[in-house]
Structures are given as structure tokens and as C-alpha cells.
N, C-alpha and C positions, 0 to 999 in steps of 0.2 A: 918780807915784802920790801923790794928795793926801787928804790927812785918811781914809785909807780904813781901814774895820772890815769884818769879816767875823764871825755868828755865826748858829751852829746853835742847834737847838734844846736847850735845859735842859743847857747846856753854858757855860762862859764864854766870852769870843769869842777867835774862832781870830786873828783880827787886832784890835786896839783901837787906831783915830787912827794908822796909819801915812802920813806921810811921807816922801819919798825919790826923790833925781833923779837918775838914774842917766846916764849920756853917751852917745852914738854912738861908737863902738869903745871904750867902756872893757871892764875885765875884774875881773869882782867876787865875791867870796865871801860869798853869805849865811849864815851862819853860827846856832849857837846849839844848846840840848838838846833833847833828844825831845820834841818837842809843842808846839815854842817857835812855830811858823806857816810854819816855811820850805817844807814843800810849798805848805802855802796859796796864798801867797804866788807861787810859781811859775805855781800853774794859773788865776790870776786874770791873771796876765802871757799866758796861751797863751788865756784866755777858755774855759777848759773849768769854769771857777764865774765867780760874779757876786757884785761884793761886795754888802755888808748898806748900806753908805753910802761914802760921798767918789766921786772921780775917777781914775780911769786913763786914761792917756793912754802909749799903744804906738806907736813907729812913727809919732808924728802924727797918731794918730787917737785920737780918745776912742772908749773903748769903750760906755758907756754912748749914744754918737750911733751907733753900726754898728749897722744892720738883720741882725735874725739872717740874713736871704739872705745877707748880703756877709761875714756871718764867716770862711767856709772861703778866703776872697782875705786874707784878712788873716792867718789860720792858714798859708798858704801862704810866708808872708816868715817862719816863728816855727820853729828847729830846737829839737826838742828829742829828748834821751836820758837812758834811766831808768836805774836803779838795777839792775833786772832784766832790763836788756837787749831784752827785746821781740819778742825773734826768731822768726821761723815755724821752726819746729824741721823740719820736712817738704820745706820750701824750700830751694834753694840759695845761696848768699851773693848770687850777681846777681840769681835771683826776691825774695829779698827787697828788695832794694834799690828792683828794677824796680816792684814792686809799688807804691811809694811815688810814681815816675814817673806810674805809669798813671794814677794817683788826680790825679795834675797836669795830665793829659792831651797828654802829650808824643810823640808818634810813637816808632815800636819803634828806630828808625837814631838819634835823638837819644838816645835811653833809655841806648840800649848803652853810646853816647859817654860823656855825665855820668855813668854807672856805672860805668865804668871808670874816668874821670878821679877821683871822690867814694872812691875804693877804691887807689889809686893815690896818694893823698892821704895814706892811714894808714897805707900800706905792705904792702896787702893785696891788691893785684891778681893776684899770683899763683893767691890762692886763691878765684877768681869761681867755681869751680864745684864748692866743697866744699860740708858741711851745716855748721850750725850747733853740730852735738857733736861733729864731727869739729874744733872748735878750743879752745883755751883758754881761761881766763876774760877774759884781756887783749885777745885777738882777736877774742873774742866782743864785747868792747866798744868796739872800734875798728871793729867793722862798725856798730854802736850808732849812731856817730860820724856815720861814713862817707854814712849814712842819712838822718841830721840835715844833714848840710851839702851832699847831694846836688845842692836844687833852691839852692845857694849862697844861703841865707836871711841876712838882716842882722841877726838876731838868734838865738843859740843859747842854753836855757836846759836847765839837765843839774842832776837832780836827786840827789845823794849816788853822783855817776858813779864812784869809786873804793872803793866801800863792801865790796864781794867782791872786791877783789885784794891781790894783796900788796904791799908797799912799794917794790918792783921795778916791777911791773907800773903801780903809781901815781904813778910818775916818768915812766912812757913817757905814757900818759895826758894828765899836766900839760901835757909837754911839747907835744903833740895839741894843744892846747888852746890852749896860746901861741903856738904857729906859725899855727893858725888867726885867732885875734886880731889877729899881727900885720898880717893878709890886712885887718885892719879891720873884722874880725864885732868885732860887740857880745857880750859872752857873760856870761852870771849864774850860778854856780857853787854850789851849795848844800850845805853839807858840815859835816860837826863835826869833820874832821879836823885840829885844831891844826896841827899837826908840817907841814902842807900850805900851810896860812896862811901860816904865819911863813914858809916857804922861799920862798915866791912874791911876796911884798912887793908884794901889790893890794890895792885898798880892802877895805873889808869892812865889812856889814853885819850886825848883831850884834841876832836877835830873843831874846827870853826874856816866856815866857807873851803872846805875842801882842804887845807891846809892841816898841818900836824902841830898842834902848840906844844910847845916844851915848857919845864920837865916832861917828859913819857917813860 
């Protein structure tokens, strides 16, 4: 990400001149207060916005040179998991997951496989054919997960993933998190939870009002 801003309208900008070179398997916490740019910032990494100015560069590709045709190939390397989870509440833990398959175009005998293995992964294969309220909030976000790292993407981006659990539940998570890193996904973490930082001793990227505080 080079010299990149992002602004709406009659607004100040959600990003001002960011900065920032992030690694192939590194494991990073963006950080900062309500409104500092870290969703922004996220969904210009996935290409679901476009900045206002500079360069992104994902994956080796610039986004600015990707023809909208060729974006859902480039979305297809990009995991990502929300805050709220996302789940088809009507669905069951493998229709969700499969559903994600299908969208990748994967045959039903493949599908099964990586759904089981992606779910197997978080410690949740057991429950391939429960619903989505029949689990807790930590399970609910470990299928979250599970989903994101299905089509084994080389990058995962997770937006305030520990935000509705408890401190318990956000130790199992981390942990999620760093066993998959150390598989050598790249993963950007986006969070305000201090107490999370400090325990996990990774870089960390530090917005306030759009702006990039240094160190980063």
C-alpha cells in the first residue's frame, strides 16, 4: 500500500497518505479507535472499495491494473471473517461452508473433502451438520474461520474477529489464528483490543483519524 487515501463525500478522509509493507506470512494487528480507517482499510486489501488515490499492490498484483472481470480470481486467494460472523442461519455448518465451494466452482466429492478438512482445522467437524444457533459465539466464529481458510487462501483478513466473545473464547481464536499463520497464511487482524496485542507480540499497525502512526 502506497501513498493511499480514501475519502467520501463532506467527510474527512477515511484514509489520508497511507503507507505500509506488509510480508508474505507475516501476522499483523491493525489497530486504533472507532473511525480511525481500519475497516477501510481492510476492504480496500479484499477490493470491495477503491481508493481515492496511491497504489495497492495484493498478492502481486496492483489493483488499480486488475480488470473488474478478473477481480473474483483475485478475491478467490483473499479469506476473510467478520465481526458478525456471516452465517446462513437456515443452513447447516457444511451448506455453509459448501456454499462458499460452490461459488469457487469445485465439484460436490472435492467440496465435501475441503469441508471437512477447513472444519477439522478449528476443531469443529464434529458438528458438520448442526445450524448456526444451535452453537455458541466462539463456534460460531470458528466456522467464521473455517470458511475463510476453506479454499486455503494466502491471505486472511478478519475484521474485529474477537469483538462478541469473551476472554476465553478470545484466547481459542488467537490461538486459531496462529496455528494458521504458522501454515504460512499471511493474516491482518484488525482490533482495538489492547490486552490482545500486548499478548501476541506481532507487529502492529496503529491508525488514528485516517492517519498511520509510527512506529508500524
Amino acid at each position: 500500500m502506497y501513498h493511499v487515501s480514501k475519502r467520501f463525500k463532506h467527510n474527512r478522509p477515511a484514509l489520508d497518505d497511507i503507507s505500509v509493507d506488509i510480508r508474505s506470512g507475516e501476522f499483523i494487528f491493525l489497530t486504533g479507535p472507532s473511525g480511525a480507517g481500519k475497516t477501510t482499510f481492510l476492504k480496500l486489501l479484499f477490493v470491495e472499495d477503491t481508493p481515492t488515490a496511491g497504489n495497492i499492490i495484493v498478492l502481486g498484483r496492483n489493483l488499480s491494473r486488475v480488470r473488474e472481470a478478473n477481480l473474483h480470481h483475485l478475491r478467490r486467494q483473499i479469506g476473510v471473517v467478520f465481526q458478525d460472523f456471516r452465517l446462513l442461519k437456515n443452513r447447516t455448518i457444511f451448506e455453509n461452508i459448501d456454499f462458499v465451494l460452490r461459488l469457487y466452482g469445485h465439484p460436490p466429492k472435492v467440496r465435501k473433502k475441503m469441508a471437512w478438512q477447513a472444519l477439522s482445522m478449528v476443531g469443529l467437524e464434529k458438528r458438520i451438520d448442526a445450524y448456526p444457533l444451535e452453537l455458541s459465539g466462539g463456534e460460531q466464529q470458528r466456522i467464521a474461520i473455517a470458511r475463510a481458510i476453506v479454499n486455503n487462501p494466502p491471505l486472511i483478513l478478519a475484521d474485529e474477529p474477537t469483538g462478541n466473545l469473551d476472554s476465553q473464547r478470545e484466547e481459542e481464536i488467537m490461538a486459531l489464528f496462529s496455528k494458521i499463520n504458522m501454515q504460512g497464511t499471511t493474516l491482518v487482524v484488525a482490533t482495538h483490543n489492547k490486552s490482545i496485542i500486548s499478548r501476541m507480540s506481532k507487529r502492529v499497525i496503529t491508525l488514528k483519524e485516517g492517519r498511520l502512526i509510527k512506529p508500524h
